[in-house]
MIVO-631324 format. One record per residue (C-alpha): residue number from 1; x, y, z. Coordinates in nm, 2 decimals, decimal comma. Last residue first. Layout:
<recs>
<NUM <X Y Z>>
...
</recs>
This chain:
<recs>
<399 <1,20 -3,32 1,80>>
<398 <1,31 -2,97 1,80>>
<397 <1,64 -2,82 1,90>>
<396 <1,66 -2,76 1,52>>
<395 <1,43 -2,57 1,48>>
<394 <1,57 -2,33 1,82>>
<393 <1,89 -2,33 1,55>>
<392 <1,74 -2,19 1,25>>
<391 <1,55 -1,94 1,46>>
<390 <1,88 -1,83 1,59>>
<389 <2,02 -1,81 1,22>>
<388 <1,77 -1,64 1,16>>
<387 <1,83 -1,33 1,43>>
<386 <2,22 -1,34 1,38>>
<385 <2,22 -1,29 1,04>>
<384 <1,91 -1,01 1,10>>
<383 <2,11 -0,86 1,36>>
<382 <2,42 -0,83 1,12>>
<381 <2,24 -0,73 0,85>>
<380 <2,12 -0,41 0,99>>
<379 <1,69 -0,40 1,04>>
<378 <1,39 -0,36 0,84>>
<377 <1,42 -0,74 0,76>>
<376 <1,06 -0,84 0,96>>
<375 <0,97 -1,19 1,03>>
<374 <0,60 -1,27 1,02>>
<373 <0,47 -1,62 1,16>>
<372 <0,35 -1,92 1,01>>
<371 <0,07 -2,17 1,07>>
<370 <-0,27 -1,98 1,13>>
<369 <-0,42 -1,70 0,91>>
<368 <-0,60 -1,41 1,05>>
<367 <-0,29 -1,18 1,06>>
<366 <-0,27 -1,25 1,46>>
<365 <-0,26 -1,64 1,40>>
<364 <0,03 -1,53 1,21>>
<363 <0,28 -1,50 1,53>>
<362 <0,48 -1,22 1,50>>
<361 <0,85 -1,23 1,59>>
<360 <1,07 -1,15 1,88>>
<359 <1,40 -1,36 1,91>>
<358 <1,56 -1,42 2,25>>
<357 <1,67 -1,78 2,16>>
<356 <1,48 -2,01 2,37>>
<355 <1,22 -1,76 2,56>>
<354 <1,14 -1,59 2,22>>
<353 <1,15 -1,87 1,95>>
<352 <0,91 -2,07 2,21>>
<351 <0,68 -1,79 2,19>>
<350 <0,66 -1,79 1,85>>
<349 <0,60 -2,15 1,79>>
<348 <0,31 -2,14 2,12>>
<347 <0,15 -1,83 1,90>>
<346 <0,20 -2,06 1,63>>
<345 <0,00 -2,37 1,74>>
<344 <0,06 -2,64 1,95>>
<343 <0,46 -2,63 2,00>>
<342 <0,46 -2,95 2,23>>
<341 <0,66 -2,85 2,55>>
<340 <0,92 -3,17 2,70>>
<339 <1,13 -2,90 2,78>>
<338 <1,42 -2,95 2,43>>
<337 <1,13 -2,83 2,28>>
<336 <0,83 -3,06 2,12>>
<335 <0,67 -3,10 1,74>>
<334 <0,32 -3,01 1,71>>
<333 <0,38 -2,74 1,51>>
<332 <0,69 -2,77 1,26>>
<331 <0,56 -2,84 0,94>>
<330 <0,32 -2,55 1,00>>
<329 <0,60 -2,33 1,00>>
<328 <0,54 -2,10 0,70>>
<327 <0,68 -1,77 0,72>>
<326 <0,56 -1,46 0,59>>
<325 <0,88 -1,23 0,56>>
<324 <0,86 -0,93 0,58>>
<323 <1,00 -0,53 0,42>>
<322 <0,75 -0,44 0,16>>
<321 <0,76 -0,64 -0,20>>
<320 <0,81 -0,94 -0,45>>
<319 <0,81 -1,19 -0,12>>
<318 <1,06 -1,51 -0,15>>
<317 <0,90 -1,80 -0,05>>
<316 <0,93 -1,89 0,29>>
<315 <0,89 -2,28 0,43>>
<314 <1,02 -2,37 0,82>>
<313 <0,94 -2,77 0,91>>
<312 <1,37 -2,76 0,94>>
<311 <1,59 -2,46 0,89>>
<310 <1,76 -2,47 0,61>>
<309 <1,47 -2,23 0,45>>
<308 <1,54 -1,96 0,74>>
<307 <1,87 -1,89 0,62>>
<306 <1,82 -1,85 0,22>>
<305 <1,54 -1,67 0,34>>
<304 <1,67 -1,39 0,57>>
<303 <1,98 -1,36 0,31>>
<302 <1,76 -1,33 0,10>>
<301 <1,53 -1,08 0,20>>
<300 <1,85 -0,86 0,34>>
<299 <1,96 -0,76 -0,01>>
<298 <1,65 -0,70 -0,16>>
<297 <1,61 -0,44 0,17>>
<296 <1,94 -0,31 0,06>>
<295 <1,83 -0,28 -0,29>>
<294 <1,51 -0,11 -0,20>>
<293 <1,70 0,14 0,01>>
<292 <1,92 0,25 -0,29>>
<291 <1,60 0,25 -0,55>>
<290 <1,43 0,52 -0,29>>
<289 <1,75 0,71 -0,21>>
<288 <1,78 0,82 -0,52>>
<287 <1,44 1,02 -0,52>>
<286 <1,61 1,38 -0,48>>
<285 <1,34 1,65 -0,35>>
<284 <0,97 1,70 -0,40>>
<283 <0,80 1,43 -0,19>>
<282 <1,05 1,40 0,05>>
<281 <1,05 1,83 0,11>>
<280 <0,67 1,83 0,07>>
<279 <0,75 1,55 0,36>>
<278 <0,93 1,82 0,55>>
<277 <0,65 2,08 0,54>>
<276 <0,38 1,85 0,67>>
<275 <0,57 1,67 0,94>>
<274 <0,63 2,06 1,05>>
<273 <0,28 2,15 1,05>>
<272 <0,13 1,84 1,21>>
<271 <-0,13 1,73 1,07>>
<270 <-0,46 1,92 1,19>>
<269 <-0,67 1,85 1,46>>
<268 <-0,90 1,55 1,50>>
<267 <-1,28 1,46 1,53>>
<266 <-1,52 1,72 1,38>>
<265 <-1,33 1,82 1,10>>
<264 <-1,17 1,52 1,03>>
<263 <-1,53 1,32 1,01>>
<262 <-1,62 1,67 0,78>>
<261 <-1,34 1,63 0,61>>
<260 <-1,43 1,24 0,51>>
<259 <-1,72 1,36 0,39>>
<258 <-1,57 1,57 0,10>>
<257 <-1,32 1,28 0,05>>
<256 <-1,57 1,06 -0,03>>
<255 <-1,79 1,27 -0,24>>
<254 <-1,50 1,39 -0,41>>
<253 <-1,41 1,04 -0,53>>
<252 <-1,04 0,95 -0,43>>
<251 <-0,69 1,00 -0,26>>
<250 <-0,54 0,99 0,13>>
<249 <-0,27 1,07 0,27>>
<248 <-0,01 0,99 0,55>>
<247 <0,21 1,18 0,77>>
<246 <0,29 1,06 1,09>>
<245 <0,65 1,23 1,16>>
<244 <0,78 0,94 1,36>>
<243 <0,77 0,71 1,08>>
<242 <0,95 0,91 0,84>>
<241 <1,17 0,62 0,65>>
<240 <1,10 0,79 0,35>>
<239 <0,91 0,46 0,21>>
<238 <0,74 0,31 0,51>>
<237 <0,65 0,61 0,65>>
<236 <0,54 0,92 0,42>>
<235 <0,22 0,80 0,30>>
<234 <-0,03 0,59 0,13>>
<233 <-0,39 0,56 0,10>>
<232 <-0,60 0,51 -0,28>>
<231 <-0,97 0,57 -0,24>>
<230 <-1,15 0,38 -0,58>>
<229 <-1,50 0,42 -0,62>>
<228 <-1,48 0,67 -0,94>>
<227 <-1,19 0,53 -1,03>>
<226 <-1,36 0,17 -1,12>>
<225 <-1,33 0,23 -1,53>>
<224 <-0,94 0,32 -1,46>>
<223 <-0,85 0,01 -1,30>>
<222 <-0,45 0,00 -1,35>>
<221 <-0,45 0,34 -1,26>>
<220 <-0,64 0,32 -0,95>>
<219 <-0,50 -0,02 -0,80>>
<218 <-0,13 0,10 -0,88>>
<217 <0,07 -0,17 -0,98>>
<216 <0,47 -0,15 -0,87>>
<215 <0,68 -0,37 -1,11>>
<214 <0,85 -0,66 -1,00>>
<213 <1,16 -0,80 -0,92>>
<212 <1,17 -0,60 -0,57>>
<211 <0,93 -0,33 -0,45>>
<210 <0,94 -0,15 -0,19>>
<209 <0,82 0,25 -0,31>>
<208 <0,47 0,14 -0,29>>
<207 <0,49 0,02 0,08>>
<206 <0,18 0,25 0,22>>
<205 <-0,03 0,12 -0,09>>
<204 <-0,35 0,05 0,13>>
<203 <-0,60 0,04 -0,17>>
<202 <-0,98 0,09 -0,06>>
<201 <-1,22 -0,02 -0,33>>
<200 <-1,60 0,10 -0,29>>
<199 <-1,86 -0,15 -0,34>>
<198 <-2,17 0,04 -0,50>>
<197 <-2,15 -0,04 -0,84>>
<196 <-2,11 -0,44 -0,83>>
<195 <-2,11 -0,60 -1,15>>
<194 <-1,81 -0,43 -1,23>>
<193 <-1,61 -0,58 -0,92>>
<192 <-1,65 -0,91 -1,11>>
<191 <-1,51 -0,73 -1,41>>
<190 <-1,23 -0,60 -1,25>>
<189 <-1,12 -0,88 -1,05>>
<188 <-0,87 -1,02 -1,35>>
<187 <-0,70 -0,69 -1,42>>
<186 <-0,56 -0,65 -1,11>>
<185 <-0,38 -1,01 -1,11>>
<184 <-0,28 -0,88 -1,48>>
<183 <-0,12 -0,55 -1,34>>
<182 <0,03 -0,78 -1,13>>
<181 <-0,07 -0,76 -0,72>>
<180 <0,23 -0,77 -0,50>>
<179 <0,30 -0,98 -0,20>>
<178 <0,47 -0,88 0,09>>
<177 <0,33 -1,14 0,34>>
<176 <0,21 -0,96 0,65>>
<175 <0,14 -0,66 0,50>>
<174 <0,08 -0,66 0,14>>
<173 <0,26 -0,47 -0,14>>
<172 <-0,04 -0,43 -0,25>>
<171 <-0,31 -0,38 0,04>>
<170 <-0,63 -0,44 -0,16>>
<169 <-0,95 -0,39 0,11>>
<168 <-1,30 -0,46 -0,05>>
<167 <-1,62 -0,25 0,09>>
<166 <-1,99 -0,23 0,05>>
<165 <-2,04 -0,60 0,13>>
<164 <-2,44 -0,61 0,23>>
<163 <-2,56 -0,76 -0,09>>
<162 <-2,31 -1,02 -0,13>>
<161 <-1,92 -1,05 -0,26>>
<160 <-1,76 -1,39 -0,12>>
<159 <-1,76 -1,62 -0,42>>
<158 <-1,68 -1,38 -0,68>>
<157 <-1,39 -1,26 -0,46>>
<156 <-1,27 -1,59 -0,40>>
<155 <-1,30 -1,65 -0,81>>
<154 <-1,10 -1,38 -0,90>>
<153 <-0,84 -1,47 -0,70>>
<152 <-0,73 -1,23 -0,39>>
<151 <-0,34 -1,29 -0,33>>
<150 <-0,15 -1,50 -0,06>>
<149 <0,10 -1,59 -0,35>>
<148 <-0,21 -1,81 -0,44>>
<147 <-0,01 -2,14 -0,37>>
<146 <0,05 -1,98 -0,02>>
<145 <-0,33 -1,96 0,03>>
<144 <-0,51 -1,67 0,00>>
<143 <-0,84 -1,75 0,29>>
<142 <-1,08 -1,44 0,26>>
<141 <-1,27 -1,25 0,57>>
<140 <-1,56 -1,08 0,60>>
<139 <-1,46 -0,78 0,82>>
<138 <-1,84 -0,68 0,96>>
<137 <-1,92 -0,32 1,00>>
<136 <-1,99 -0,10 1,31>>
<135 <-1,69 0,14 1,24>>
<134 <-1,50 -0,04 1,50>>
<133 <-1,55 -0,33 1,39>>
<132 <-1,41 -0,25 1,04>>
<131 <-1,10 -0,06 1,19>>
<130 <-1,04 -0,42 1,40>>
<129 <-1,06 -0,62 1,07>>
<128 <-0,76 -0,42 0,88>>
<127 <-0,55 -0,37 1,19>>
<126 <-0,34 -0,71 1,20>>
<125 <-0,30 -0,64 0,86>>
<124 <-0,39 -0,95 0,65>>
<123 <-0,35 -1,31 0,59>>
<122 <-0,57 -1,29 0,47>>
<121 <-0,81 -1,10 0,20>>
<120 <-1,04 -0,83 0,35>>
<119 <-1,42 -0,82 0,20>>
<118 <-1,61 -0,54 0,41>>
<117 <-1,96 -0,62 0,52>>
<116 <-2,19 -0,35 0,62>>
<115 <-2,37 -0,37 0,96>>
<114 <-2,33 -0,07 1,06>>
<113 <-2,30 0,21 0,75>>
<112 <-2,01 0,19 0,62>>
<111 <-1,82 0,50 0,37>>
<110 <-1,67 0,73 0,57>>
<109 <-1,59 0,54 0,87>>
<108 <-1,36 0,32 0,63>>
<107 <-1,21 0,62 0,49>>
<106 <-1,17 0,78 0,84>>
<105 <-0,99 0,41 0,97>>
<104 <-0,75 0,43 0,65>>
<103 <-0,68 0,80 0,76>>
<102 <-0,55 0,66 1,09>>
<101 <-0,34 0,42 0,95>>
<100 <-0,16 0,63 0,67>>
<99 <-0,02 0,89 0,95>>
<98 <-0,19 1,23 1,10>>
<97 <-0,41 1,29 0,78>>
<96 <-0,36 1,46 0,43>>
<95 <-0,70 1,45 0,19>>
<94 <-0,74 1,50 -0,16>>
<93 <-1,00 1,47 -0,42>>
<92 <-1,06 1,90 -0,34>>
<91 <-0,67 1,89 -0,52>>
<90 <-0,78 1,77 -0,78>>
<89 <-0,62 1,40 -0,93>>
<88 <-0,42 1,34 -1,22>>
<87 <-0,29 0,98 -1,20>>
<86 <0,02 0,84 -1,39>>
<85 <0,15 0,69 -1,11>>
<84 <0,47 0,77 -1,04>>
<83 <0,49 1,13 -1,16>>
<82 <0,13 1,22 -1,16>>
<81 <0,07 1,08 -0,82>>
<80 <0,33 1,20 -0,67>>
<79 <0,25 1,54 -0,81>>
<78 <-0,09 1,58 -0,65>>
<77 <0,05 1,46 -0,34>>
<76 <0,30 1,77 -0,35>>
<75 <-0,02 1,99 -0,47>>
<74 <-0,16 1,89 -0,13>>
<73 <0,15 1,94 0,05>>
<72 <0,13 2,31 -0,06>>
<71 <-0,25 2,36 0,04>>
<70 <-0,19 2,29 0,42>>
<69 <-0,38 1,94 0,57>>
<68 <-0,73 1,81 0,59>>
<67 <-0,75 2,02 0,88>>
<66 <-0,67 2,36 0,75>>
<65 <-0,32 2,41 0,91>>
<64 <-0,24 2,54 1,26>>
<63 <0,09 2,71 1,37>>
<62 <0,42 2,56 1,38>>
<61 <0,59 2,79 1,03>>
<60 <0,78 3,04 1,28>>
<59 <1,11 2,99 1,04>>
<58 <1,34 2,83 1,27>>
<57 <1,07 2,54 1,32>>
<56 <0,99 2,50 0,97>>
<55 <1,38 2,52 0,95>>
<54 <1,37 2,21 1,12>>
<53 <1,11 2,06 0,94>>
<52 <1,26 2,14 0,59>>
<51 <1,61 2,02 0,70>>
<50 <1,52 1,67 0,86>>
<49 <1,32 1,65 0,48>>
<48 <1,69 1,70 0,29>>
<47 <1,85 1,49 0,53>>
<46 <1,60 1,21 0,41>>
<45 <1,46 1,01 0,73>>
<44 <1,72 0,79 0,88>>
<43 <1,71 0,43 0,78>>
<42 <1,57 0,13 1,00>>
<41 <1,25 0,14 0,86>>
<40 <0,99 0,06 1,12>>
<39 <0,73 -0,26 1,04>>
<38 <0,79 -0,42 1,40>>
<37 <0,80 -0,74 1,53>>
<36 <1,19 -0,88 1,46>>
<35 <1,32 -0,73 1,83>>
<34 <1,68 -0,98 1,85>>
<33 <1,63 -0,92 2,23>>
<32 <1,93 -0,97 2,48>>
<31 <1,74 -0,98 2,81>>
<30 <1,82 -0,65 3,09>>
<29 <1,48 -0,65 3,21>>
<28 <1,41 -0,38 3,00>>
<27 <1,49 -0,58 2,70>>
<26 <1,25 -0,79 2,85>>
<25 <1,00 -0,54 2,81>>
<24 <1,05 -0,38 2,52>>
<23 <1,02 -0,74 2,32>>
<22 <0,64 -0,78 2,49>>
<21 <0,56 -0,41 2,36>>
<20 <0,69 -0,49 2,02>>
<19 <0,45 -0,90 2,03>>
<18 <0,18 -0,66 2,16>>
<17 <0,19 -0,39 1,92>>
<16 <0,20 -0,69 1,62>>
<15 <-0,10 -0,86 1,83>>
<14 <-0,31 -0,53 1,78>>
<13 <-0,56 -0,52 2,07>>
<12 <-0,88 -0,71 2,05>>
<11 <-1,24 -0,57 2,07>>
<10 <-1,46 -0,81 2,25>>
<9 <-1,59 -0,62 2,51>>
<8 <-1,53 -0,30 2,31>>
<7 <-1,92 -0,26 2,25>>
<6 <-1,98 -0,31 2,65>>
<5 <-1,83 0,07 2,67>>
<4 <-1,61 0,16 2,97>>
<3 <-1,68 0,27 3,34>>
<2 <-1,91 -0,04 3,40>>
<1 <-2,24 0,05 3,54>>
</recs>
């Protein structure tokens, strides 16, 4: 009898924590790494927050909360969404977890039963289809093409929804591709989802506060009729910069979130007490820092593009939100390195990128869409100069 489950046979690993843990590595070897893989802010958490959790510390506050997380960053979520969203939720329609991503997993093992299908547009999330599995559902997945701005048309989604999907995943801004749904873009799946009652709409909104050019649409308040099957999951990461101190939350039906405390309940301890108080602190305090991080990151996506679009067989559009940059290289695979090696597929693009120039990117065959690969800016300008124009160069070297 094999010491681990046969269901996990065929489970795969997250390629983005693979491409991180592959950079790690030959950095350890003593390799100079420009380390483009990973979704981490480069900024400092607020000072303001650092000071909440270390006088939580000082102050004795490190012992347990209620599960779902402590009454006071409850009412803090409460008021996010009021102020910039223009949603009034109860607190009992409220849930805090241990980071955004494993609270998007609860939801999902909230509400599928096994053999459920869950509708997630690509390219997407490296994680989205592997929570699905895991909850004994099936991730049916949706081709949005480049000339769709990688976004869920009506007609896709009329085309794809069945008897057995119970689930659609919106993830605006997106991760791989930072695309944003319009109001209008919103708008237009609404009826279609209408004529479907019992599909519940999960919005990953983890990069709200990153937005360029565009305004920020909330899925709940721009789809007030669906609310009542609507779960809306965000957090403290992306935007605060508070990675590290894993809190995320979560917002809906009571019926959802009242089973999704007994799954918390029976399966994971409290947030921690600390990362609780000092997001309160995020939440609550000065909001400057938001708009001044948002330019910087503006700031860095064109200098990433204007680079990378010189390069040749290498096509990026400009993304209207989140921190990457979905690049196309189609153009460039089956071309051959300076090695005699022909580039057959992305994961073989990306690869060559990282022996020939020592930069670490995502390949997009792991977002469930062949032919590009992601390029994070959430780093200084300077590697990020250096990191493209690298990548410009190994193009280049091609023939």
């Amino acid at each position: 009898m094999a010491l681990t489950a046969s269901r996990w046979d065929d489970l795969e690993g997250s390629k983005i924590g693979e491409a991180y843990e592959l950079a790690l590595e030959l950095k350890a070897q003593g390799r100079q790494i420009f380390d483009l893989t990973t979704g981490e802010p480069d900024f400092a958490s607020p000072e303001h927050a650092n000071a909440a959790g270390k006088a939580a510390i000082d102050n004795g506050q490190t012992k347990y909360t209620p599960t779902d997380g402590d009454m006071a960053l409850k009412e803090s979520v409460q008021l996010k969404y009021r102020r910039d969203n223009g949603l009034e939720f109860d607190i009992n329609q409220i849930c805090i977890g241990s980071g955004a991503k494993p609270l998007l997993y609860y939801v999902l093992l909230t509400i599928l039963d096994i053999g459920d299908e869950v509708i997630v547009p690509t390219p997407a999330w490296t994680s989205f289809p592997g929570m699905v599995e895991l909850a004994g559902a099936v991730p049916k997945l949706v081709s949005c093409t480049r000339e769709q701005g990688y976004k869920l048309t009506p007609q896709a989604l009329e085309t794809t929804l069945g008897e057995r999907t119970k689930a659609i995943i919106i993830n605006t801004p997106s991760n791989p591709t930072g695309a944003v749904y319009s109001r209008t873009e919103l708008e237009a799946l609404e009826p279609i989802l209408s004529a479907y009652p019992d599909v519940v709409i999960v919005a990953d909104e983890i990069y709200e506060y990153l937005v360029y050019d565009v305004e920020f649409a909330s899925v709940a308040a721009t789809l007030p009729s669906l609310a009542h099957r609507i779960v809306s999951v965000n957090g403290a990461s992306k935007g605060y910069a508070m990675t590290g101190w894993r809190i995320g939350y979560a917002a809906g039906p009571v019926l959802i979130m009242d089973t999704l405390r007994k799954l918390l309940s029976q399966s994971a301890g409290n947030p921690t007490t600390m990362s609780q108080l000092a997001t309160i602190a995020a939440i609550e305090g000065p909001q400057d820092l938001l708009a001044e991080r948002s330019e910087l990151y503006r700031r860095r996506r064109d200098l990433a593009v204007q680079i990378l679009n010189q390069a040749p067989g290498l096509h990026v559009d400009p993304p209207d939100g989140a921190f990457y940059l979905y690049v196309d290289c189609s153009e460039a695979l089956g071309s051959q390195t300076p090695d005699g090696k022909v580039l057959e597929d992305d994961a073989a693009f990306c690869q060559y990128l990282l022996e020939s120039e020592g930069v670490a990117t995502v390949p997009s065959v792991g977002f469930y869409a062949p032919g590009g690969f992601r390029v994070s800016y959430a780093c200084d300008e300077e590697t990020l100069r250096e990191a493209c124009q690298r990548i410009a160069r190994a193009c280049n070297h091609l023939r």
